[in-house]
N, CA, C and O of each residue as an XYZ file, in Angstrom:
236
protein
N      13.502    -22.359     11.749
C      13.008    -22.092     10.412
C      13.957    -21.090      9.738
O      14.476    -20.227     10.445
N      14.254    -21.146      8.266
C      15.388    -20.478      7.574
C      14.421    -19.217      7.649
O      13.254    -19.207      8.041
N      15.440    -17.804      7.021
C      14.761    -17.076      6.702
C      14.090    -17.273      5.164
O      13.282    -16.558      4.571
N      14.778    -18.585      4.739
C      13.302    -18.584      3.125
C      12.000    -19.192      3.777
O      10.854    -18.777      3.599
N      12.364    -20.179      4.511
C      10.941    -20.702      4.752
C      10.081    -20.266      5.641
O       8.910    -20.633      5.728
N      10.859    -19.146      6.609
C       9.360    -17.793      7.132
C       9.096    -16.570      5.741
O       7.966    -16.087      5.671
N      10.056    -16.163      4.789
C       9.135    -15.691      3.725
C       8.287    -16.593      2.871
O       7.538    -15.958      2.128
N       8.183    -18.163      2.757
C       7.892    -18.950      2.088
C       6.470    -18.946      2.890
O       5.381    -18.794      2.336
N       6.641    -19.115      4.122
C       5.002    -18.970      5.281
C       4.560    -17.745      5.103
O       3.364    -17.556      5.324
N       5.236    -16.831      4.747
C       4.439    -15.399      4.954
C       3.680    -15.404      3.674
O       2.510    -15.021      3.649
N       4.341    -15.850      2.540
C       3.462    -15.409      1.322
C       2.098    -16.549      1.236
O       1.093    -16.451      0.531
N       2.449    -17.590      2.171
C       1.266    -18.449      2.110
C       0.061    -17.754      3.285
O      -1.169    -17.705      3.299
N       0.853    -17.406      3.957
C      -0.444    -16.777      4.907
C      -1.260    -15.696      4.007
O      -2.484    -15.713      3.879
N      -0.182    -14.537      3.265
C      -0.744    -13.512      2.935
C      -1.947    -13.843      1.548
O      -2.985    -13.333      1.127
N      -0.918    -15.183      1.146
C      -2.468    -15.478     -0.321
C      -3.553    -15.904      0.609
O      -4.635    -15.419      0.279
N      -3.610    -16.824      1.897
C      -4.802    -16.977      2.297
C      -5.889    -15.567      2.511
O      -7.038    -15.483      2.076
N      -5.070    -14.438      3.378
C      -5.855    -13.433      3.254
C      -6.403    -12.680      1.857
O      -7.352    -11.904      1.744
N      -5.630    -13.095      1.001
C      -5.886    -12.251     -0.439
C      -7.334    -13.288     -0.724
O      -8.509    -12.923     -0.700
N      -6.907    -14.368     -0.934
C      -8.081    -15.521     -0.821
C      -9.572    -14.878     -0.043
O     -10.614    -14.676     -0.666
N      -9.425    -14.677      1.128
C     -10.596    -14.261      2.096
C     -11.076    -12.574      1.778
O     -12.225    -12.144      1.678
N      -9.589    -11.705      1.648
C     -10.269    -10.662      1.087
C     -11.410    -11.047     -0.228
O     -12.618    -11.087      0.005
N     -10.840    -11.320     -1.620
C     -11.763    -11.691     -2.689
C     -13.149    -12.430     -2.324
O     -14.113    -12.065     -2.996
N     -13.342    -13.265     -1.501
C     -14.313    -13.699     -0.806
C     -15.442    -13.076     -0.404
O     -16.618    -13.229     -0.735
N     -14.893    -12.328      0.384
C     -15.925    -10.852      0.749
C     -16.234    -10.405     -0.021
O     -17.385    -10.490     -0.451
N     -15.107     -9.583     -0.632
C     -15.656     -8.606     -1.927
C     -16.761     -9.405     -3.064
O     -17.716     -8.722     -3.436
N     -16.644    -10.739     -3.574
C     -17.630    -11.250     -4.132
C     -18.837    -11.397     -3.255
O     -19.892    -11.812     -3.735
N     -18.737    -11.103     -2.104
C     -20.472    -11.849     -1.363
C     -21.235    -10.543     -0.853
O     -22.405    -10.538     -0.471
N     -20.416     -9.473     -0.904
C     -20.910     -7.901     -0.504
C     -21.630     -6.972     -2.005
O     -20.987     -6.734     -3.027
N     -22.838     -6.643     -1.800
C     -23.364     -5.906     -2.299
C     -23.430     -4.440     -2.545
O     -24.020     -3.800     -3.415
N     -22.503     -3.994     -1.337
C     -22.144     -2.473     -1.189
C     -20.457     -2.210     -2.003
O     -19.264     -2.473     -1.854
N     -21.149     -1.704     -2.661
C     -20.071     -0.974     -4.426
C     -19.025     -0.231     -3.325
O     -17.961     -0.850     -3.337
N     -19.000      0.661     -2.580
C     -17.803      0.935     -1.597
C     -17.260     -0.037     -1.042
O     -16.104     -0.216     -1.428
N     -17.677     -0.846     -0.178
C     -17.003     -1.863      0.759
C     -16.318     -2.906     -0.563
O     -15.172     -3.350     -0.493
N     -17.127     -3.142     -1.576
C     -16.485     -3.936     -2.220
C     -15.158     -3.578     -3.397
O     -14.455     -4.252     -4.150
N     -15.250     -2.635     -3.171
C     -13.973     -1.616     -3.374
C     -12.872     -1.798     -3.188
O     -11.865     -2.142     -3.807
N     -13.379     -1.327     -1.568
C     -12.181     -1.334     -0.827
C     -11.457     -2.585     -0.458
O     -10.231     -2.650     -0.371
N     -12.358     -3.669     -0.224
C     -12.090     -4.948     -0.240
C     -11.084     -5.269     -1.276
O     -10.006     -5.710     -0.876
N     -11.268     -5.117     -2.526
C     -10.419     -5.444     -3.911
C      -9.359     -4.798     -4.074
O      -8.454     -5.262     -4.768
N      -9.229     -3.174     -3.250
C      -8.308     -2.750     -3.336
C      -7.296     -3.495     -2.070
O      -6.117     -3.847     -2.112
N      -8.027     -3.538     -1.274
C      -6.930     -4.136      0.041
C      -6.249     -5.454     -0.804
O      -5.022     -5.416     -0.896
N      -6.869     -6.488     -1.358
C      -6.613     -7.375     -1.981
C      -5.125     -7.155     -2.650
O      -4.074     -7.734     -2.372
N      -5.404     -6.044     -3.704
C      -4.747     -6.146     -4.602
C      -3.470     -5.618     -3.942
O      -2.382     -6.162     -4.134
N      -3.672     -4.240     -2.940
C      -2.092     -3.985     -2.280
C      -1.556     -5.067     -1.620
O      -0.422     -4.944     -1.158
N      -2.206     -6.196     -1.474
C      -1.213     -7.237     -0.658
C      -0.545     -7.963     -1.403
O       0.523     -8.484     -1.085
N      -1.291     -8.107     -2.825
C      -0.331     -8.662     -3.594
C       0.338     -8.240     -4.400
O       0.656     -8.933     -5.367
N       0.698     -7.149     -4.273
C       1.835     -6.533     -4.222
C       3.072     -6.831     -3.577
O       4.173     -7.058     -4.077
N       2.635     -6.784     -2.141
C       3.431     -6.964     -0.840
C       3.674     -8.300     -1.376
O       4.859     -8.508     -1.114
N       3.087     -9.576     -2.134
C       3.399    -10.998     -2.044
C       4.874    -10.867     -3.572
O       5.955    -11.431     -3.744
N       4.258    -10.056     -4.174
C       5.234     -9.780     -5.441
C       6.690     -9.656     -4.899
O       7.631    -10.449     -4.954
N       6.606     -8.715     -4.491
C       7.780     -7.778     -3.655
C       8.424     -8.867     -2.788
O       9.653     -8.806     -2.763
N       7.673    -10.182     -1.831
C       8.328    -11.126     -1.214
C       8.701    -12.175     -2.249
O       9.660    -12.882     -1.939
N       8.026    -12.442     -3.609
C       8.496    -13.376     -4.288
C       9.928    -12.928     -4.786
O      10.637    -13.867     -5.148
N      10.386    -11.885     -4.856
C      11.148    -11.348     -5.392
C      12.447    -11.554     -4.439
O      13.529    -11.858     -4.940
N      12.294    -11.381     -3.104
C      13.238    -11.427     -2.124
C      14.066    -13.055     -1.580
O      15.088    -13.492     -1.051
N      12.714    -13.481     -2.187
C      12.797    -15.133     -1.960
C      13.723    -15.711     -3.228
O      14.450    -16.700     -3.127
N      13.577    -14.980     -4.336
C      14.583    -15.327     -5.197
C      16.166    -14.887     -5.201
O      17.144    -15.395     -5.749
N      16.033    -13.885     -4.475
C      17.412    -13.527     -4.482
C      18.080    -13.768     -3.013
O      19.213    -13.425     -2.675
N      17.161    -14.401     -2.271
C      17.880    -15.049     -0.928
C      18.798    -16.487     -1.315
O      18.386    -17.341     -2.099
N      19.955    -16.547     -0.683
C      20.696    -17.506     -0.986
C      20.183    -18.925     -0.475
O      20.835    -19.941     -0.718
């Protein structure tokens, strides 16, 4: 596997977790947990930003 198409798998794995984080956070009733849930969410996609970015400038 190239190194685009293990960052190409990583950002698909990591939206699945962003996917499953949001999941939770919609089915949880506790205003903390669902928080933190949205926040974990959102720092990963970050982390997916930051790989889209690497994926463009890989040859």
């Amino acid at each position: 596997m190239s190194g685009k198409q293990k960052i190409q798998q990583c950002i698909s794995d990591c939206q699945q977790v962003i996917n499953d984080l949001q999941s939770l956070a919609d089915s949880t009733t506790e205003t903390k947990l669902k928080s933190t849930l949205n926040e974990s969410a959102h720092h990963l996609e970050m982390c997916v930003h930051e790989c889209q970015f690497a994926l463009k400038q890989t040859p």
